[in-house]
C-alpha positions as CSV (number, residue, x, y, z in Angstrom):
1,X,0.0,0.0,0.0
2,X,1.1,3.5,-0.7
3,X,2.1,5.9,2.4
4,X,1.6,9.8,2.9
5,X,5.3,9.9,2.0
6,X,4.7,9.3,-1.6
7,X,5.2,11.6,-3.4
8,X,4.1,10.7,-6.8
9,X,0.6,10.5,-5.4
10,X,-1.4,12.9,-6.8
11,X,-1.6,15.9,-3.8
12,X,-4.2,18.4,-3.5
13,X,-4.1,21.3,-1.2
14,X,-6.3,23.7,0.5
15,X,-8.5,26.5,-1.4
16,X,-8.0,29.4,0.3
17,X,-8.6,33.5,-1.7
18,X,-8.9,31.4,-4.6
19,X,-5.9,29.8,-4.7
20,X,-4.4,26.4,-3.6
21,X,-2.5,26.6,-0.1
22,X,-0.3,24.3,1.1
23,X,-0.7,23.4,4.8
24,X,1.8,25.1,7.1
25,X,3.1,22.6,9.1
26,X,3.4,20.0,5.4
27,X,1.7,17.2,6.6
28,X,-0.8,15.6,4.6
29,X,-3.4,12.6,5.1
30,X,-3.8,9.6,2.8
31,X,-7.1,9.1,0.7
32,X,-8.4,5.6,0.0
33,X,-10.3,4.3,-2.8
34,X,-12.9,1.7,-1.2
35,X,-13.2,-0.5,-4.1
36,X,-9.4,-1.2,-4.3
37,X,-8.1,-0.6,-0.7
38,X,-5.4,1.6,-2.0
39,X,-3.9,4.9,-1.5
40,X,-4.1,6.9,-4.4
41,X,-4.1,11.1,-3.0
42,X,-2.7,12.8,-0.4
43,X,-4.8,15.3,0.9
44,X,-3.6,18.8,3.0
45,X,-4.1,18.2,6.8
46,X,-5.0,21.9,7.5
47,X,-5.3,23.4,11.4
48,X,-6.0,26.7,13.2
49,X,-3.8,28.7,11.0
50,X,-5.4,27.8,7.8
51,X,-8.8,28.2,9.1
52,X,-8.3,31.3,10.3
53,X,-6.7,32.7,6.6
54,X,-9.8,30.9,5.1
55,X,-12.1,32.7,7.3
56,X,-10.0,36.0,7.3
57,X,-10.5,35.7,3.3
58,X,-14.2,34.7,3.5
59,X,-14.8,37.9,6.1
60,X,-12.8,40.3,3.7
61,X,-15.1,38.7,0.7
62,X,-17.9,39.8,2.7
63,X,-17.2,43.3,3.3
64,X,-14.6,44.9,1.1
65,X,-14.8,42.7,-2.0
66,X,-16.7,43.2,-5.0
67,X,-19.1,40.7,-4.0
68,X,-19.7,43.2,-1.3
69,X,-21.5,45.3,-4.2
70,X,-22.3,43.3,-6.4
71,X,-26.5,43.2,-6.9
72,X,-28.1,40.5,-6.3
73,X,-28.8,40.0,-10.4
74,X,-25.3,39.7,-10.8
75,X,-24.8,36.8,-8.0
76,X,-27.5,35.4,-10.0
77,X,-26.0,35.0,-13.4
78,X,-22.6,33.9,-11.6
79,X,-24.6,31.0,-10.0
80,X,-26.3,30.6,-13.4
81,X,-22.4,30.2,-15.2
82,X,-21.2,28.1,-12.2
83,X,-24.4,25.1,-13.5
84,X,-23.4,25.6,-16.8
85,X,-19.4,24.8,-15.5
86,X,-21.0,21.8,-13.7
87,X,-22.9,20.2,-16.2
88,X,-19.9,20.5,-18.6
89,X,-17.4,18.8,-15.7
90,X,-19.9,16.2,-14.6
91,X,-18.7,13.2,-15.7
92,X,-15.2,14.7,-13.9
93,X,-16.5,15.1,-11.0
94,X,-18.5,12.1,-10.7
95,X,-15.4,9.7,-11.2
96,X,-13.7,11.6,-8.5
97,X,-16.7,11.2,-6.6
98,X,-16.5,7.4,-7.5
99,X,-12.6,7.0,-6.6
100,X,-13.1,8.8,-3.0
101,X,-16.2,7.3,-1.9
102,X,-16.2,4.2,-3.4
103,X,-20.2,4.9,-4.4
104,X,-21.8,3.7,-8.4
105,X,-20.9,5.7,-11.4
106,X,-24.4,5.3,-12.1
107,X,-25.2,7.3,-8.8
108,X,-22.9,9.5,-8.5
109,X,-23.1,10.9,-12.5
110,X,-26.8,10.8,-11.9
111,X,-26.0,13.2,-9.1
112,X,-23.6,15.2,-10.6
113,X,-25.9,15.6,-13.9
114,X,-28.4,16.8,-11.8
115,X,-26.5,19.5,-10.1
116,X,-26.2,22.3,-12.2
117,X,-30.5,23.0,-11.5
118,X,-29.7,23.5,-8.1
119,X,-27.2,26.9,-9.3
120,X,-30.1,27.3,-12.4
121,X,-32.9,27.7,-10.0
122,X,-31.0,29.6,-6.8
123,X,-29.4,31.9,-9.1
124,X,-32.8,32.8,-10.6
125,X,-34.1,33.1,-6.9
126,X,-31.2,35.4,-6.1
127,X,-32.9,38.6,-6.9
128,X,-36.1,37.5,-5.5
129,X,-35.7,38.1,-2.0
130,X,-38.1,40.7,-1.4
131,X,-38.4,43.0,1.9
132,X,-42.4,44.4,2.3
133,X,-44.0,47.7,3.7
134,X,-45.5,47.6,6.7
135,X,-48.8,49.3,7.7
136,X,-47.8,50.8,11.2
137,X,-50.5,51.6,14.4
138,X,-47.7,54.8,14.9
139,X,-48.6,58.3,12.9
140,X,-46.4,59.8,11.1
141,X,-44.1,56.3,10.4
142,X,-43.0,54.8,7.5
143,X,-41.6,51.0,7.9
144,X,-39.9,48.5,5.7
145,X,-37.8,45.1,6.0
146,X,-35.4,43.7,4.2
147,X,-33.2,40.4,4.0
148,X,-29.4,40.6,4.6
149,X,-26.7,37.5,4.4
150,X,-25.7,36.7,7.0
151,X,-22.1,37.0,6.4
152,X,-19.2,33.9,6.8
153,X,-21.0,30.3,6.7
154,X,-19.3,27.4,7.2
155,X,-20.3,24.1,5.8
156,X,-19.5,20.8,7.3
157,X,-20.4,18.0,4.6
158,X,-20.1,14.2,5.0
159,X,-18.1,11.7,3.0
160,X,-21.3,9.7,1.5
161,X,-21.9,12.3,-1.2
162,X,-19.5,15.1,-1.1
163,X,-20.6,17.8,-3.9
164,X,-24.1,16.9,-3.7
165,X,-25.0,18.0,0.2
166,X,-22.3,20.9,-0.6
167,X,-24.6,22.6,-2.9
168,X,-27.6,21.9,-0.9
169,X,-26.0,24.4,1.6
170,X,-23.9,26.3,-1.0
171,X,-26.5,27.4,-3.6
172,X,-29.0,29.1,-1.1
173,X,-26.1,30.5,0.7
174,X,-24.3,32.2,-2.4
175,X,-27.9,32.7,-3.5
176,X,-28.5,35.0,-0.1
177,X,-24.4,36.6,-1.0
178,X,-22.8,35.3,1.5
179,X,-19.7,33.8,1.5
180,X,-18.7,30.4,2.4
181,X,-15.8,28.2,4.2
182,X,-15.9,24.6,3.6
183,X,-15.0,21.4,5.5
184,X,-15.0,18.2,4.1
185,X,-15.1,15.2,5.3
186,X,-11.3,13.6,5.9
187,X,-12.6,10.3,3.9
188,X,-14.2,12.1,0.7
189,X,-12.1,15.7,0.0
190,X,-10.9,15.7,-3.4
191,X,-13.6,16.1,-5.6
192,X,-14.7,19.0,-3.6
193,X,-11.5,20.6,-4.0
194,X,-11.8,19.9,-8.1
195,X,-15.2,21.3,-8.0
196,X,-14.5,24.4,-6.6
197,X,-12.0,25.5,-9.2
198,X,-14.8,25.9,-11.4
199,X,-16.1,29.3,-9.2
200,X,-12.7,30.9,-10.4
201,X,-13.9,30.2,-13.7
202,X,-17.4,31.4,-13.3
203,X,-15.9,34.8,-12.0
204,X,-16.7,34.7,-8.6
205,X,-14.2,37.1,-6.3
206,X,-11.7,35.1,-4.7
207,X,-12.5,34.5,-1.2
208,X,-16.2,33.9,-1.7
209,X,-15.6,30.4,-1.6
210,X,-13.1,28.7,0.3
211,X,-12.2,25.1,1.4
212,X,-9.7,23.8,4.3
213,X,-9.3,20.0,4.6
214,X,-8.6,17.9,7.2
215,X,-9.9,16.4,10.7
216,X,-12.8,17.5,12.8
217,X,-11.1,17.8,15.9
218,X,-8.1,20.4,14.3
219,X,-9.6,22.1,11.2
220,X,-13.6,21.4,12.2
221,X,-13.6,22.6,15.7
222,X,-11.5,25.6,14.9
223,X,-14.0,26.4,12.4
224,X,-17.0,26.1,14.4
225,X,-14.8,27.4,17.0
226,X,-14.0,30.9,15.1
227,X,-16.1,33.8,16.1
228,X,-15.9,35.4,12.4
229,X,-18.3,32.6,11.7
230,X,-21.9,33.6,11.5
231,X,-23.6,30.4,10.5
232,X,-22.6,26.3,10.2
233,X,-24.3,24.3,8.2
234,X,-23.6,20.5,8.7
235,X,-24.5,17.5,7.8
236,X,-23.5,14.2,9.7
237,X,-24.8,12.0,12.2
238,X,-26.4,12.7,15.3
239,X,-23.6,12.9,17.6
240,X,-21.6,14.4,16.0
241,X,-24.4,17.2,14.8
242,X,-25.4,17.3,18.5
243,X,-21.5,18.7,19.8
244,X,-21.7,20.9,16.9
245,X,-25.1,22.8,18.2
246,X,-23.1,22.9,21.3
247,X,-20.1,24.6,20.1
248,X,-22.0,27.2,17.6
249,X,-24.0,27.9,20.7
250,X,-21.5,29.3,23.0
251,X,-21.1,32.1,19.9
252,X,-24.7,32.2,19.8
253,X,-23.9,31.2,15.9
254,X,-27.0,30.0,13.7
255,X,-27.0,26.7,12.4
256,X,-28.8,24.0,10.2
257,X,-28.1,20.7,10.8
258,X,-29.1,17.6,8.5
259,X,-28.7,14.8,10.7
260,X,-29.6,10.6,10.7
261,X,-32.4,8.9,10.3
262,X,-33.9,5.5,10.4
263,X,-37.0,5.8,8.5
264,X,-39.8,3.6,8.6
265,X,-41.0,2.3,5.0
266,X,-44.0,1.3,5.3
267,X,-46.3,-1.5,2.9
268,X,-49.8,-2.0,3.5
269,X,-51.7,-4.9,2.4
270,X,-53.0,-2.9,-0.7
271,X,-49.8,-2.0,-1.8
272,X,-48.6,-3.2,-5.5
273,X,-46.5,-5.5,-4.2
274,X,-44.1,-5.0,-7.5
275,X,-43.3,-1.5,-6.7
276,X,-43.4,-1.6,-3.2
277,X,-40.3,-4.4,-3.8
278,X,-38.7,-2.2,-6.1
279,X,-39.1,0.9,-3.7
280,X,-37.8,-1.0,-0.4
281,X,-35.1,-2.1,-2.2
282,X,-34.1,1.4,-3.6
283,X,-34.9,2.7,0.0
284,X,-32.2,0.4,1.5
285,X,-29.5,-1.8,-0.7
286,X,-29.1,1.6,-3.1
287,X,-25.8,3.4,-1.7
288,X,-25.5,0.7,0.4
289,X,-27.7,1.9,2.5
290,X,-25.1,4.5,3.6
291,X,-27.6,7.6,3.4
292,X,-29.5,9.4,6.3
293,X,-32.8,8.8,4.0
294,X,-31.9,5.0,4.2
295,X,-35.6,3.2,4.7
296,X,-34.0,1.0,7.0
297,X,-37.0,-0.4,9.3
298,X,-39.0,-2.1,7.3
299,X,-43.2,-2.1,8.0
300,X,-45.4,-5.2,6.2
301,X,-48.8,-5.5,7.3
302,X,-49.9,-8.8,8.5
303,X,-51.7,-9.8,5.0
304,X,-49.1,-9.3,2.4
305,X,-46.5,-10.5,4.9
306,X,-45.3,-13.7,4.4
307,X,-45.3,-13.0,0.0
308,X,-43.8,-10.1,0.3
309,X,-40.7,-10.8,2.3
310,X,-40.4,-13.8,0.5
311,X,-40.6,-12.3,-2.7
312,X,-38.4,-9.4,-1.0
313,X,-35.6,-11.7,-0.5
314,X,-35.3,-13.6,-3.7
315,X,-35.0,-10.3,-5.4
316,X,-32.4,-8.9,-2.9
317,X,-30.0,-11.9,-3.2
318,X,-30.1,-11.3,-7.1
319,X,-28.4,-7.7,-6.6
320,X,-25.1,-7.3,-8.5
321,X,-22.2,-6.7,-6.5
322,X,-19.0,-5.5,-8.0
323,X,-16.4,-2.6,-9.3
324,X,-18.5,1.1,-9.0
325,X,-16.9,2.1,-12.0
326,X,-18.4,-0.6,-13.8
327,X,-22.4,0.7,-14.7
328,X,-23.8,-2.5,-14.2
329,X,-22.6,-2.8,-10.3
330,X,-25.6,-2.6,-8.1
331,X,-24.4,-2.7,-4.3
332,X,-20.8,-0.9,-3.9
333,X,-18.2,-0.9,-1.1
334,X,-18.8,0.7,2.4
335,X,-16.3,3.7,2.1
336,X,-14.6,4.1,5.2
337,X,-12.8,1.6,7.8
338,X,-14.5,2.8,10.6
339,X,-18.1,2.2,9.1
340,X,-17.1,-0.9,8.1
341,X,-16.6,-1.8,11.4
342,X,-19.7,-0.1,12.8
343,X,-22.3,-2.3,10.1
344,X,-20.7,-5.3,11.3
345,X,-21.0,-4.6,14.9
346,X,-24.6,-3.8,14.3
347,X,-25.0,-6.9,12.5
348,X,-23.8,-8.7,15.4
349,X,-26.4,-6.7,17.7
350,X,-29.1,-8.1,15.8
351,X,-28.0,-12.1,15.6
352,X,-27.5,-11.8,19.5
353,X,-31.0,-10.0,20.1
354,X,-32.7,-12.9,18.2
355,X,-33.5,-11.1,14.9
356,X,-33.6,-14.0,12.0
357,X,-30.9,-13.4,9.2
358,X,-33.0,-14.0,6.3
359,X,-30.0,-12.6,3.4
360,X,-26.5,-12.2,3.9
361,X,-25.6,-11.0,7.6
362,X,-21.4,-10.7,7.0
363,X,-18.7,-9.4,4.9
364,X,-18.7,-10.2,1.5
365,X,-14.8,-9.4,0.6
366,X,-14.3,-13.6,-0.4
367,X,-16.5,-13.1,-3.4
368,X,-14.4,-12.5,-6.6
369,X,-16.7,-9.7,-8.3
370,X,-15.4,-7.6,-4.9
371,X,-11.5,-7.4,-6.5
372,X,-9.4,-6.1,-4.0
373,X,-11.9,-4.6,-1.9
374,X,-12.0,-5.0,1.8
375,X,-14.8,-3.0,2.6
376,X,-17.7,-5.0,0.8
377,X,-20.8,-6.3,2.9
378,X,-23.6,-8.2,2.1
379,X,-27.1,-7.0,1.6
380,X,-28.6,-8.0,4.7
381,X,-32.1,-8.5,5.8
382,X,-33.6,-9.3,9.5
383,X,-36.9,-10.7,9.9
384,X,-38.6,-11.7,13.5
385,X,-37.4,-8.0,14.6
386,X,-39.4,-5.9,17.3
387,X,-39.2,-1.7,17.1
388,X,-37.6,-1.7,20.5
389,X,-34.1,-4.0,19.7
390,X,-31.2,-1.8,19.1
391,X,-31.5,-2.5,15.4
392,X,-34.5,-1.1,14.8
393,X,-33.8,2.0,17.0
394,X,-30.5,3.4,16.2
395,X,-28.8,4.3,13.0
396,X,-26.9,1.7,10.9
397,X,-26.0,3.9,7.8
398,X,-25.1,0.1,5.7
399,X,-27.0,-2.4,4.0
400,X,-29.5,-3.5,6.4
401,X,-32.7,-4.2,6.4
402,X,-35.0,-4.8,9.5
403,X,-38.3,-6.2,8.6
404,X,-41.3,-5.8,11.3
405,X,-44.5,-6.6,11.2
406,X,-47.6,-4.8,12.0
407,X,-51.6,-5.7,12.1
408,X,-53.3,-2.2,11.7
409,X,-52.8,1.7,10.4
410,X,-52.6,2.9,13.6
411,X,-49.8,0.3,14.6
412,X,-48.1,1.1,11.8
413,X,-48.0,4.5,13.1
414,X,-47.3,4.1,16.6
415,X,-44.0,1.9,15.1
416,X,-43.0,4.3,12.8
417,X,-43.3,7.4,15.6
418,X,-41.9,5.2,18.0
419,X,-38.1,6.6,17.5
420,X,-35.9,9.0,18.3
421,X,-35.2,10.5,14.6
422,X,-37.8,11.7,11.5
423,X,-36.2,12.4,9.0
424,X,-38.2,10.7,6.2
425,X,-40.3,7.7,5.7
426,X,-42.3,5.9,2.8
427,X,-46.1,4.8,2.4
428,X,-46.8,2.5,-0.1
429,X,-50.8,2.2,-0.7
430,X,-53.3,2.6,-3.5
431,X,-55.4,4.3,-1.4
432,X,-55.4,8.0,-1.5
433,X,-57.2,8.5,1.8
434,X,-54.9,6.4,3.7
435,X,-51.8,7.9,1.6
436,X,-53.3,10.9,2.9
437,X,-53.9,10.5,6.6
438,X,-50.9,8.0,6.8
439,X,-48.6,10.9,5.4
440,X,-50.1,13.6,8.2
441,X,-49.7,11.1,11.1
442,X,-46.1,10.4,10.5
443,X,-43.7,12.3,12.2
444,X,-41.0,12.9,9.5
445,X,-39.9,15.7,7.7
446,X,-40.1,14.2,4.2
447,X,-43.1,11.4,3.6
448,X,-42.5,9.3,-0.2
449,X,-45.7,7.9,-0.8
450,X,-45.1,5.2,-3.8
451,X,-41.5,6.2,-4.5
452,X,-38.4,6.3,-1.9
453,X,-35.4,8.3,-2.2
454,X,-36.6,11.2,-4.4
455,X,-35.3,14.9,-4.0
456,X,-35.3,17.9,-6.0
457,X,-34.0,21.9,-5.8
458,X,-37.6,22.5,-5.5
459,X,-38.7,20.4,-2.2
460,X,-38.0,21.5,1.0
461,X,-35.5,18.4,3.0
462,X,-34.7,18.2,6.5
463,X,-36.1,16.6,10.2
464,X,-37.7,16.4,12.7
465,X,-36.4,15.6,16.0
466,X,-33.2,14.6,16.0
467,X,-32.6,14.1,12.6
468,X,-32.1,17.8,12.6
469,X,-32.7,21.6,12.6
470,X,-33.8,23.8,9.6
471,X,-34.3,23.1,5.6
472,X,-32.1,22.6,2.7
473,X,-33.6,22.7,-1.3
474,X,-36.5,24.7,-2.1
475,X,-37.5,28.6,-1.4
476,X,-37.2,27.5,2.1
477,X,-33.3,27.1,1.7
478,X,-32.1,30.8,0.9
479,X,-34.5,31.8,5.0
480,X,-32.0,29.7,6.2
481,X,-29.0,32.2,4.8
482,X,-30.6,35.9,5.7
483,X,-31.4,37.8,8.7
484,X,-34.3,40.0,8.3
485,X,-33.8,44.0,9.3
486,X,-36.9,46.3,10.1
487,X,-36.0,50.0,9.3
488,X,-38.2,52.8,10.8
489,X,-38.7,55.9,9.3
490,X,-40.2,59.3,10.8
491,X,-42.1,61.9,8.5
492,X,-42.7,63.4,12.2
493,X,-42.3,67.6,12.0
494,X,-41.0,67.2,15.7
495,X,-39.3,64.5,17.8
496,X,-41.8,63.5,20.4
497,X,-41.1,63.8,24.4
498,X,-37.8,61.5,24.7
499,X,-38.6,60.3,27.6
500,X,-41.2,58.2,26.6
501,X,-40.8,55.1,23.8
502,X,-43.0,56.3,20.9
C-alpha cells in the first residue's frame, strides 16, 4: 500500500482566496479508494492557522470585496455560469466522486448531472428576496424590512456524497451573498477541492468560496470554534451534529443541521407489491444503505406478509455486486474503515437479540466480483425484529434491512413514531385517503408515498427531532441564509417627548 510519504501521489491542497495553499506545518493525510483498498491522493491536513486565513478571506469577501457590491442579479448569473461549468465537468467530478467514496458511477453521474439545476434555480431566486412595507399603528411612520446575508457560513459536509449536500448548503447560501468556508469530510475531500476550481472560472471574487481540509477535531472545531463565523451548516450524524449545536452555541452562531435517520418504509396490504419491492429495495440496498434517508426499518402488514418478504428476499440476493466504476454494479463498497466496522457490529447486535438473518448477515470481501476490496458487505435482511431492539432504533447507515411486522394503520404509526429520529419515511398504498392520513400522522420531515429516495431543488429536506434543525432545497433554503432587518422611518415635523418610547 502507498504511504503519505509518496510523493508521486497525486496531492491536492487547501482552497484558500482562490488559490491552492499548502498546509503550514506540510503534513498531509492519505485518501483511499474503497473498491481497491489503496492509497491513491494525499490530501492537505490543514489546522488553526489555515482556518483562520480561510475565514480571514471569507470575512474580507464579505465586506470589502466586490461581491460586497455586487446586486443580487449579478450573483444570479454567476450562479447561473457556475451550473453551466457543472454540467460541462460532470462526468469529472463524478469519477472523482466514485474514486473517493467508493459509491456507483451510475449514482454518483446521476447526481452530478443533476447538479447544475440546483445553481439554475437559486441563481434565478437570487434577486427575489423581497423585503415588504409595513402598515404601522404609529402616525407619522414609515416602515420597511429587508433580507441581509448573514455573512461567513461554514459548511460541514459528510463523505457519502460530497458535492451533492455541498450545494444543498452552498447554492441558497451564495444565493442570499454570503460567503462560504468549507470542510469536508477527511474520507471524501478531493472532488470537492476539483469542483470548486470551477467558481474561479465562473468569475466569482476570490475568497467567496473557500475550502480547508482535514480532521474534525483540528480544522472542524476551529472552524465552528471561530467567532468570524456567523452560521454552520452540517451534515452528519447525530452525535456528532449534537456537539456541533453545542459549540455554535456558545457564539450564539445560527445553524442548520441535517442529521440521521432511520425511517420507517411502510407497505400495506393494498400495496402493489411489484413496486413496493422495487421501492424498499431502492430505499435500503441503493448506496449501500449508507444515506440518512436509508428506509431501514421495514413495516409489512400482516396480509401481504409472508409473500412479500419472501418475494423481498429472492429479489435482494439477485443484486449485483461488484467494481463502482463498472455501470452495471448494483451494491458498492462501504467507504470508510470505521463504518465498516460499525455495520458489522450492528449486524452482530441483531444475531444476539434474536432477529432471523434472512440474506447475507457478514462481509462479502471472499466473493471475486469484490476485486481487491476489503470493505464489501452483504445486503442483509432481519426478519422476527421488534421496534424496540437496538437494530430497529439506532442508526446503521449500511446495508441492512430490519423487517417488522404490523396488524393495523394505527400500529403502523405508533411503530413508525416510536423513534428518536424523523427524517423521512415511505407509504406504499393505492389508497389515496390512507396515503393521505398515513402521510399527516407520521412524524417525519419528508413522507415518499409510492417512491423512496426522491429529491429535488424545489422540495424542502430536512427533520424532525433529531434528525435535525432547519431546511435545505426549495425557497425554504435561501431563509436559512438571511437575517431580516426592520427599518423605521419618521415623516414626524417634531421628535416626540424623549422620555417616553414612541
Amino acid at each position: 500500500m502507498s504511504t503519505a510519504t509518496d510523493l508521486t501521489l497525486p496531492t491536492f491542497d487547501a482552497f484558500i482566496e482562490g488559490q491552492s495553499v499548502k498546509p503550514a506545518s506540510g503534513d498531509y493525510f492519505e485518501t483511499v479508494n474503497p473498491y481497491t483498498s489503496k492509497v491513491w491522493a494525499r490530501v492537505a491536513r490543514c489546522g488553526e492557522a489555515e482556518v483562520n486565513a480561510a475565514v480571514e478571506s471569507a470575512q474580507r469577501a464579505f465586506t470589502s470585496s466586490p461581491w460586497a457590491t455586487m446586486t443580487a442579479s449579478a450573483r444570479g448569473a454567476l450562479l447561473h455560469k457556475l451550473g453551466d461549468l457543472v454540467a460541462e465537468h460532470a462526468a469529472e467530478l463524478a469519477e472523482y466522486e466514485v474514486r473517493d467514496n467508493g459509491k456507483l458511477i451510475s449514482e454518483m453521474g446521476a447526481q452530478l448531472a443533476y447538479m447544475p439545476q440546483w445553481w439554475y434555480y437559486f441563481g434565478g431566486l437570487a434577486d427575489k428576496i423581497e423585503g415588504a412595507v409595513l402598515p404601522m399603528d404609529k402616525p407619522d411612520t414609515f416602515n420597511f424590512t429587508v433580507h441581509e446575508p448573514l455573512g461567513v457560513v461554514a459548511a460541514i459536509t459528510p463523505w457519502n456524497s460530497p458535492i451533492m449536500l455541498l450545494t444543498f448548503k452552498l447554492a441558497p447560501a451564495l444565493a442570499a451573498g454570503n460567503t462560504v468556508v468549507i470542510k469536508p469530510s477527511e474520507f471524501t475531500s478531493t472532488s470537492t477541492l476539483r469542483f470548486v476550481e470551477l467558481f474561479e472560472q465562473a468569475g466569482f471574487p476570490a475568497g467567496v468560496v473557500n475550502v480547508v481540509t482535514g480532521f474534525g477535531a483540528e480544522a472542524g472545531s476551529a472552524l465552528v470554534d471561530h467567532p468570524k463565523v456567523a452560521k454552520i451548516a452540517f451534515t452528519g450524524g447525530s452525535e456528532s451534529g449534537a456537539k456541533v449545536y453545542q459549540a455554535a452555541a456558545k457564539g450564539l452562531k445560527q445553524c442548520t443541521l441535517e442529521l440521521g435517520g432511520k425511517s420507517p418504509n411502510i407497505v400495506f396490504d393494498d400495496a402493489d407489491i411489484d413496486n413496493a419491492i422495487k421501492g424498499v429495495i431502492s430505499g435500503i440496498f441503493a448506496a449501500t444503505g449508507q444515506t440518512c434517508i436509508a428506509g431501514s426499518r421495514l413495516l409489512v402488514q400482516d396480509g401481504i406478509y409472508d409473500e412479500f418478504v419472501k418475494r423481498l428476499v429472492d429479489f435482494a440476493a439477485t443484486a449485483r455486486m461488484g467494481d463502482p466504476m463498472n455501470k452495471d454494479t448494483q451494491v458498492d463498497p462501504v467507504t470508510t474503515p470505521p463504518q465498516y466496522e460499525k455495520i458489522l457490529r450492528y449486524i452482530d447486535i441483531a444475531k444476539s437479540e434474536g432477529a432471523e438473518v434472512l440474506l447475507g448477515g457478514g462481509p462479502a470481501t471472499e466473493r471475486p466480483e469484490c476485486g481487491e476490496s476489503d470493505f464489501f458487505i452483504e445486503p442483509t435482511i432481519f426478519a422476527g425484529v421488534t421496534n424496540s431492539m437496538r437494530i430497529a432504533q439506532e442508526e446503521v447507515f449500511g446495508p441492512v434491512l430490519s423487517i417488522i411486522r404490523f396488524k393495523s394503520d394505527e400500529q403502523a404509526v405508533e411503530i413508525a413514531n416510536d423513534i428518536a429520529f424523523g427524517l423521512a419515511a415511505g407509504v406504499w398504498t393505492t389508497s389515496i385517503k390512507r396515503a393521505l392520513s398515513i402521510s399527516k400522522a407520521l412524524r417525519a420531515g419528508t413522507v415518499w408515498v409510492n417512491t423512496y429516495r426522491a429529491i429535488s431543488y424545489m422540495s424542502p429536506f430536512g427533520g424532525y427531532k433529531q434528525s435535525g434543525i432547519g431546511r435545505e432545497n426549495g425557497v425554504e433554503a435561501i431563509r436559512e441564509y438571511l437575517q431580516t432587518k426592520s427599518v423605521w422611518l419618521s415623516t414626524a415635523d417634531d421628535v416626540p417627548n424623549p422620555f417616553v418610547m414612541r
